[in-house]
N, CA, C and O atoms as a GROMACS GRO file, in nm:
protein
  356
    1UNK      N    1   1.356   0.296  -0.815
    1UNK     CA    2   1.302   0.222  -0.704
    1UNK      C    3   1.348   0.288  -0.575
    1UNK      O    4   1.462   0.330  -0.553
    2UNK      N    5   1.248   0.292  -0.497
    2UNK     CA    6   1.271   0.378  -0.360
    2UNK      C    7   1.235   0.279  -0.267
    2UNK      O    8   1.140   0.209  -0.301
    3UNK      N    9   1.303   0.250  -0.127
    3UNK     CA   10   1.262   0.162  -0.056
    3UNK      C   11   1.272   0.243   0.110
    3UNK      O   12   1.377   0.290   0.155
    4UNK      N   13   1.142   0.245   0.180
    4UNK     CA   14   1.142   0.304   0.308
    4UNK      C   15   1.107   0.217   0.374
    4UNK      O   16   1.011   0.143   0.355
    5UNK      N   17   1.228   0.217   0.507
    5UNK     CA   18   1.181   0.086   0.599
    5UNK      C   19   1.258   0.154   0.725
    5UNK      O   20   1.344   0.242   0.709
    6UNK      N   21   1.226   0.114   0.825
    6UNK     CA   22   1.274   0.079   0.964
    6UNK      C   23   1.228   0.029   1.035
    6UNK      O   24   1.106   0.020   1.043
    7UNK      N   25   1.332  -0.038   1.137
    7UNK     CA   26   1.322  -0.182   1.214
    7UNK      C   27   1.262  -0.119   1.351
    7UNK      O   28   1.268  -0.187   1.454
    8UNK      N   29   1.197   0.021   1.355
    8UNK     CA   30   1.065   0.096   1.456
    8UNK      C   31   0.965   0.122   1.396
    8UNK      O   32   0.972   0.185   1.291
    9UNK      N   33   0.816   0.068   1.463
    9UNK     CA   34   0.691   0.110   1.426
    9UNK      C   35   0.642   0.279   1.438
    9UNK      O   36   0.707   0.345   1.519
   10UNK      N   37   0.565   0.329   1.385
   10UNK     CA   38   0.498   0.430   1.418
   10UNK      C   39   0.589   0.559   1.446
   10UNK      O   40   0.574   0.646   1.532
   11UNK      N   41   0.732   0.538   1.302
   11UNK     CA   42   0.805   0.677   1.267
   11UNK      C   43   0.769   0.788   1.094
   11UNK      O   44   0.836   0.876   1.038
   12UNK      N   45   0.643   0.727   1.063
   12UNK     CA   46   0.593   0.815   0.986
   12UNK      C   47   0.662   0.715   0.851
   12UNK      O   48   0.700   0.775   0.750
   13UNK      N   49   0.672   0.572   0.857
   13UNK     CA   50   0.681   0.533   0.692
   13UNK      C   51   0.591   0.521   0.615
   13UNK      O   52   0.618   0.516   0.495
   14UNK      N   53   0.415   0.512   0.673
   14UNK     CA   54   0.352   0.442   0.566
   14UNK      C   55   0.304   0.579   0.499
   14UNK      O   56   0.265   0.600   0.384
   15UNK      N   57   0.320   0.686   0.631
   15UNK     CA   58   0.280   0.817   0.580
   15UNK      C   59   0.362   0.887   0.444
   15UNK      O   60   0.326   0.933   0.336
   16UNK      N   61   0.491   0.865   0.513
   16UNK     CA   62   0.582   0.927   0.394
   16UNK      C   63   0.582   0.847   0.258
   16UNK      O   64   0.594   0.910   0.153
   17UNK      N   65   0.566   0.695   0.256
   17UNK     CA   66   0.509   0.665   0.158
   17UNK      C   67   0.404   0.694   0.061
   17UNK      O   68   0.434   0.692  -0.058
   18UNK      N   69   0.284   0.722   0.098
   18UNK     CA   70   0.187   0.754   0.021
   18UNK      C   71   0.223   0.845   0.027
   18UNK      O   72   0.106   0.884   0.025
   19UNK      N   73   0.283   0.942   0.035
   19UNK     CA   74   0.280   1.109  -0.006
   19UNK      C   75   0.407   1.126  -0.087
   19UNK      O   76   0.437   1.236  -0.133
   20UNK      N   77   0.480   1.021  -0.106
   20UNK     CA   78   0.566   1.038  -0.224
   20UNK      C   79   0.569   0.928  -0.328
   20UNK      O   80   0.655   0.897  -0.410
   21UNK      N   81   0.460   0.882  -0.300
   21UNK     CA   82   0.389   0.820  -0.373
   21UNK      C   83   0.300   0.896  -0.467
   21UNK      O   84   0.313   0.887  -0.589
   22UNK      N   85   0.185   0.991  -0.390
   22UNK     CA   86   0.147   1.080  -0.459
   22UNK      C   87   0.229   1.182  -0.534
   22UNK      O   88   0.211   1.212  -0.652
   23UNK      N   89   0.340   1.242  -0.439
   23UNK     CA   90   0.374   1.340  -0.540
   23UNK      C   91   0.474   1.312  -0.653
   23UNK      O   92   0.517   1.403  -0.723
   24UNK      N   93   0.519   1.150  -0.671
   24UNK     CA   94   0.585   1.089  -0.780
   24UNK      C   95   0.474   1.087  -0.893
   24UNK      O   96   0.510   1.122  -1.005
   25UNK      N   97   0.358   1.054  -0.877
   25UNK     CA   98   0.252   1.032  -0.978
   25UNK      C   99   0.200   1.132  -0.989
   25UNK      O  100   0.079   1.110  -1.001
   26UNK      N  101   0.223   1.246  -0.993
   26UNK     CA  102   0.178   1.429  -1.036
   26UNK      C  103   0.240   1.453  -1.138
   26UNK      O  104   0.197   1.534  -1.219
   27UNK      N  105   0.372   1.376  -1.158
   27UNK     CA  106   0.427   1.341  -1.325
   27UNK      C  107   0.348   1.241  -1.424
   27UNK      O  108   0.385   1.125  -1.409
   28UNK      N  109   0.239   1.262  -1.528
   28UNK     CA  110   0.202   1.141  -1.573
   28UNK      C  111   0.301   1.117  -1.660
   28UNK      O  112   0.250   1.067  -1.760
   29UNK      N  113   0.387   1.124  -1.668
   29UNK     CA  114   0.470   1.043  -1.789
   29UNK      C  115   0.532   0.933  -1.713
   29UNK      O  116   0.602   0.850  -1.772
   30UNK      N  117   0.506   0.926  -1.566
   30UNK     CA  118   0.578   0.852  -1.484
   30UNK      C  119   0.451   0.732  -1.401
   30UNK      O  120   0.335   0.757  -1.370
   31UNK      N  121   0.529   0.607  -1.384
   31UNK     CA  122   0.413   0.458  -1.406
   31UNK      C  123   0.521   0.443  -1.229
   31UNK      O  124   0.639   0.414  -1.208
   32UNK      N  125   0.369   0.492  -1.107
   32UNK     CA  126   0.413   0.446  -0.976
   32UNK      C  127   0.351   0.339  -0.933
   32UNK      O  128   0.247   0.305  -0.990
   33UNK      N  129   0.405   0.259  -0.816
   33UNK     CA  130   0.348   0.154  -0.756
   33UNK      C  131   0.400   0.230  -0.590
   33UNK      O  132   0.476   0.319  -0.553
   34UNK      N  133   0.325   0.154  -0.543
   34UNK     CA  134   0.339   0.196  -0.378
   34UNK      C  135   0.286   0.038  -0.330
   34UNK      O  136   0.166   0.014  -0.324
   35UNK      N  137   0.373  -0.050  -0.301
   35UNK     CA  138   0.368  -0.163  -0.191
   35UNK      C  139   0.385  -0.168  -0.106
   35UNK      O  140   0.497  -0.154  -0.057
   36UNK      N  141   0.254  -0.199  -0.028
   36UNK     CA  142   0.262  -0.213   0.188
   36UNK      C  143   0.292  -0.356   0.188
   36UNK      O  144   0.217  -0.436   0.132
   37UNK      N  145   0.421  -0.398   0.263
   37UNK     CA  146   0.408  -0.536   0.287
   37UNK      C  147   0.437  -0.496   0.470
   37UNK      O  148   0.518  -0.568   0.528
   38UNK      N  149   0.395  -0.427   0.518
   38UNK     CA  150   0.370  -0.397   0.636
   38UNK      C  151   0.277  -0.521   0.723
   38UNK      O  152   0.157  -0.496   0.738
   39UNK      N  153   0.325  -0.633   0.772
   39UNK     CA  154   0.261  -0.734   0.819
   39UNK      C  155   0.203  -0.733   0.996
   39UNK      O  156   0.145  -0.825   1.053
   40UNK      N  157   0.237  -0.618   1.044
   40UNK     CA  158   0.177  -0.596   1.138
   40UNK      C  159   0.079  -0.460   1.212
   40UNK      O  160   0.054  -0.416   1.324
   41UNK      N  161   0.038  -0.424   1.041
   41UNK     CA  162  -0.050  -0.322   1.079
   41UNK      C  163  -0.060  -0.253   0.927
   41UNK      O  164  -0.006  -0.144   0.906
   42UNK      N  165  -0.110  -0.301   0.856
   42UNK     CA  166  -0.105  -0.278   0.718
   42UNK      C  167  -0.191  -0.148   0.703
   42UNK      O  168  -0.312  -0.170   0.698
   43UNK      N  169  -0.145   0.003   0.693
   43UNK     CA  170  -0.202   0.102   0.643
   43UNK      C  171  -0.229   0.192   0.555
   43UNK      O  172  -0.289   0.299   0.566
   44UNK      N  173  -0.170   0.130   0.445
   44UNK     CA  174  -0.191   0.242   0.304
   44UNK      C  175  -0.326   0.230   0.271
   44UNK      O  176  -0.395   0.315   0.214
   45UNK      N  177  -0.358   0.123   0.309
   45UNK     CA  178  -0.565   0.116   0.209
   45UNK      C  179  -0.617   0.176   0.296
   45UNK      O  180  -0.738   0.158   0.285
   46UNK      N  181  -0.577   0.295   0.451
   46UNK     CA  182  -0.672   0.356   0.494
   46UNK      C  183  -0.655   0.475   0.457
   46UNK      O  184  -0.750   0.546   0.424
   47UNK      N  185  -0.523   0.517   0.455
   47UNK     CA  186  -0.390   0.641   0.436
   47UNK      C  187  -0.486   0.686   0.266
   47UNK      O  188  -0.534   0.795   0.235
   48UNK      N  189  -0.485   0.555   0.187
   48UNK     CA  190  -0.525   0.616   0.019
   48UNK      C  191  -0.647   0.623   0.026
   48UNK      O  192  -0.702   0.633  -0.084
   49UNK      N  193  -0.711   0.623   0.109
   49UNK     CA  194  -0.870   0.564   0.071
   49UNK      C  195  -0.926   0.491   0.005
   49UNK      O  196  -1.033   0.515  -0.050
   50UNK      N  197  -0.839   0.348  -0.005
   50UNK     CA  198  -0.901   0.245  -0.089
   50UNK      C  199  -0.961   0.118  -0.002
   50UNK      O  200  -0.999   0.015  -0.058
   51UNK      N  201  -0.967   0.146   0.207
   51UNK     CA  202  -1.017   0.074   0.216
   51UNK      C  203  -1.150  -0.017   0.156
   51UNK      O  204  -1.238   0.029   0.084
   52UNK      N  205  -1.139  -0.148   0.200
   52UNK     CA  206  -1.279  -0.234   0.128
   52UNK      C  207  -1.259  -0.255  -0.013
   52UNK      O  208  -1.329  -0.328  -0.083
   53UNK      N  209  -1.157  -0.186  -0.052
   53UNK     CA  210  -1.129  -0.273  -0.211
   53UNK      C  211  -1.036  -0.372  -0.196
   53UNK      O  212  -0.931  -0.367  -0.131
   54UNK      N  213  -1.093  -0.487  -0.277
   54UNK     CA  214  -0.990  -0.636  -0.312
   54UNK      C  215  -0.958  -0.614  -0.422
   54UNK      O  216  -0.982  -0.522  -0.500
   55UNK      N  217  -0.885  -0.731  -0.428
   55UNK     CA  218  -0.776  -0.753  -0.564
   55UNK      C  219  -0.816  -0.918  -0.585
   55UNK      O  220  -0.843  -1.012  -0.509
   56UNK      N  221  -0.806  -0.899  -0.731
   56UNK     CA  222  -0.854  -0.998  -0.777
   56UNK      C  223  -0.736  -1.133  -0.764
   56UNK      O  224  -0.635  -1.133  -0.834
   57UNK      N  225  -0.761  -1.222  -0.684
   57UNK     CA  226  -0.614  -1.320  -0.677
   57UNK      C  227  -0.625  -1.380  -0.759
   57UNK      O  228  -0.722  -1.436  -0.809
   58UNK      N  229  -0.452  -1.371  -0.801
   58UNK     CA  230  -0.422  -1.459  -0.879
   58UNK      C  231  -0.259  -1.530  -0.905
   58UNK      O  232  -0.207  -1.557  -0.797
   59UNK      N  233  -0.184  -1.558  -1.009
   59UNK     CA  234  -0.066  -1.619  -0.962
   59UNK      C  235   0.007  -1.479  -0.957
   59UNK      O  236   0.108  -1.472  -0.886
   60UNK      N  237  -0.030  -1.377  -1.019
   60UNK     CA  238   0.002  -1.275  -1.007
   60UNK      C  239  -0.011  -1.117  -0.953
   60UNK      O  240   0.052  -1.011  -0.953
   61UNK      N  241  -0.141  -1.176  -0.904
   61UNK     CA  242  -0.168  -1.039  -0.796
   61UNK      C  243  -0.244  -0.936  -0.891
   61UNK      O  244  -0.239  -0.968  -1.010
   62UNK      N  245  -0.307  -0.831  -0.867
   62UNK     CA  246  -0.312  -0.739  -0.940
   62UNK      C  247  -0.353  -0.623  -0.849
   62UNK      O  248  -0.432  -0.635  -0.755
   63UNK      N  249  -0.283  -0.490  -0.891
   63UNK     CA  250  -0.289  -0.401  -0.815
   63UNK      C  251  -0.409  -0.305  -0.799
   63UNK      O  252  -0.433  -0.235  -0.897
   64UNK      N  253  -0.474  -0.293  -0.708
   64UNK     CA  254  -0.563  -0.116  -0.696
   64UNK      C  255  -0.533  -0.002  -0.738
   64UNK      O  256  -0.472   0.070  -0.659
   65UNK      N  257  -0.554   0.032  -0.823
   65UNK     CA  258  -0.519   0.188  -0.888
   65UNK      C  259  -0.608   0.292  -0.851
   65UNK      O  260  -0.730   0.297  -0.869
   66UNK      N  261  -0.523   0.384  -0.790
   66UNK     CA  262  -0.540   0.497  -0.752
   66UNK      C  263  -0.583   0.623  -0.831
   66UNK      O  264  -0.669   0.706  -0.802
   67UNK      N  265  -0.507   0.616  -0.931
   67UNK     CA  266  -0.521   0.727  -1.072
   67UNK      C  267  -0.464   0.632  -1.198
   67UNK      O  268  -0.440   0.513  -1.174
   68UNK      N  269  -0.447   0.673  -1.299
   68UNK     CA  270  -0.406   0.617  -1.433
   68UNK      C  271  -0.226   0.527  -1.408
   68UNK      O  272  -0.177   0.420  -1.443
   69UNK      N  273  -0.179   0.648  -1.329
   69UNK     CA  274  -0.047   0.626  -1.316
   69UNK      C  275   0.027   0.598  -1.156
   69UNK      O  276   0.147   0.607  -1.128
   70UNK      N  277  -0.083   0.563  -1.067
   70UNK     CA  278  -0.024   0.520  -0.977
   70UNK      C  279  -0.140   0.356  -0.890
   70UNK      O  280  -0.262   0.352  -0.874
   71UNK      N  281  -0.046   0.263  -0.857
   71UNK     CA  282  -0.097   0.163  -0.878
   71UNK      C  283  -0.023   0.116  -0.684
   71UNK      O  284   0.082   0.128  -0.621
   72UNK      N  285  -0.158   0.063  -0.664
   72UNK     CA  286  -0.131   0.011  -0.468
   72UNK      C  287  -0.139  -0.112  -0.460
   72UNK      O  288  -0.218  -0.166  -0.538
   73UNK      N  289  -0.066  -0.194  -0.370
   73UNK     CA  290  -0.072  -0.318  -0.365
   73UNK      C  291  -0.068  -0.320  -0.204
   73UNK      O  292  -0.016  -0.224  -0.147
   74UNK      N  293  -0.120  -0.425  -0.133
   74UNK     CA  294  -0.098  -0.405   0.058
   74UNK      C  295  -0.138  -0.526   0.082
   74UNK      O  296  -0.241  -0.572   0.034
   75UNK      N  297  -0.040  -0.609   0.181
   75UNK     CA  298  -0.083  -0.713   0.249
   75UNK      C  299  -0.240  -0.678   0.287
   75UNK      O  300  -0.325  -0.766   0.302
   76UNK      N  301  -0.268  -0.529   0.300
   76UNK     CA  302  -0.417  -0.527   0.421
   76UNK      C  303  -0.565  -0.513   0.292
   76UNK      O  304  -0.674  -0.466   0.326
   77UNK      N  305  -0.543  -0.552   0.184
   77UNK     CA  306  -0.626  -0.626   0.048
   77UNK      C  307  -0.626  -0.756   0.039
   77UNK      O  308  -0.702  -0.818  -0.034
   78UNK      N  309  -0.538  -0.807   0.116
   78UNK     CA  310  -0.571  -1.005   0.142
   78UNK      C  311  -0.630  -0.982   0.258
   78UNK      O  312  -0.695  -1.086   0.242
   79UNK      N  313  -0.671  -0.940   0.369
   79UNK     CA  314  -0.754  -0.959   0.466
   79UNK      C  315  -0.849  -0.970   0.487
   79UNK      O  316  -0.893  -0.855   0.478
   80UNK      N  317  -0.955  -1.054   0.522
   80UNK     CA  318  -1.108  -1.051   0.514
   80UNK      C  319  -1.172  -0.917   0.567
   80UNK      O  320  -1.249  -0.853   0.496
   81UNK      N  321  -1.125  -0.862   0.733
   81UNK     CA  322  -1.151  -0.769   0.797
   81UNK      C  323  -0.989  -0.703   0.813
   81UNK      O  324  -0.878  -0.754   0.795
   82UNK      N  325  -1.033  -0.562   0.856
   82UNK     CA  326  -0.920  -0.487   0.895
   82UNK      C  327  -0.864  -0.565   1.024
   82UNK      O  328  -0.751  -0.596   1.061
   83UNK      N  329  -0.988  -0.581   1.075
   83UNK     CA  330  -0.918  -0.604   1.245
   83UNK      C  331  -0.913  -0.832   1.250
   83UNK      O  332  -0.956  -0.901   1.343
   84UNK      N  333  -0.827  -0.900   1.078
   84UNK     CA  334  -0.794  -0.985   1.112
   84UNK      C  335  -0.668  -0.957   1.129
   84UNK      O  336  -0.637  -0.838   1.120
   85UNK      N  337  -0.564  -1.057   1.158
   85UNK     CA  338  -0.377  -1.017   1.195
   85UNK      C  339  -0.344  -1.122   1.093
   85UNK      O  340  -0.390  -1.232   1.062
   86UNK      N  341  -0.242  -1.040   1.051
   86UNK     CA  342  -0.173  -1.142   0.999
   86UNK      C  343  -0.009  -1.176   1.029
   86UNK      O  344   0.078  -1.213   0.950
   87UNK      N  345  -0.005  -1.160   1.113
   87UNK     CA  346   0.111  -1.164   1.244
   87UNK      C  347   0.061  -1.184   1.370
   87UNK      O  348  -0.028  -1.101   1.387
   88UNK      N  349   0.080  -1.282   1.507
   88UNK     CA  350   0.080  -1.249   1.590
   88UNK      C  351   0.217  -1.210   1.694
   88UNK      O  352   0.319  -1.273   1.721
   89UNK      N  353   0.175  -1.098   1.730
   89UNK     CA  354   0.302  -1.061   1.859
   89UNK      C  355   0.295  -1.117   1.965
   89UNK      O  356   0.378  -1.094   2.052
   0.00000   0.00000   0.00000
């Protein structure tokens, strides 16, 4: 488990995420997840190109898969539109 965070916006986490995200899942013997709980600007579903895909709700969520072995989850897949908030500043 790898966890990237800091308490500043717009220092390259969601980037460095998906890209070691990707290059963790270039191993298939290896089962990745990549979670955005980024609540004030949720960008991996633009970063992966999975905007406009949902997830099917449920008590358990279920993730967007990317390839066989890497699996996305993002606050910005509960949103109706990109440009609703789900935070206000």
């Amino acid at each position: 488990k790898i966890l990237v965070l800091s308490g500043k916006g717009g220092v390259g986490k969601s980037t460095f995420s998906a890209h070691l995200a990707h290059g963790l899942a270039e191993n298939e013997e290896k089962e990745v997840a990549l979670l955005d709980v980024d609540i004030c600007g949720p960008s991996i579903p633009k970063m992966m190109g999975l905007e406009g895909e949902q997830v099917h709700q449920s008590g358990s969520g279920s993730p967007v898969y990317v390839a066989d072995n890497l699996a996305v989850m993002s606050v910005g897949f509960l949103l109706s539109s990109p440009d609703d908030a789900v935070i206000w500043r």
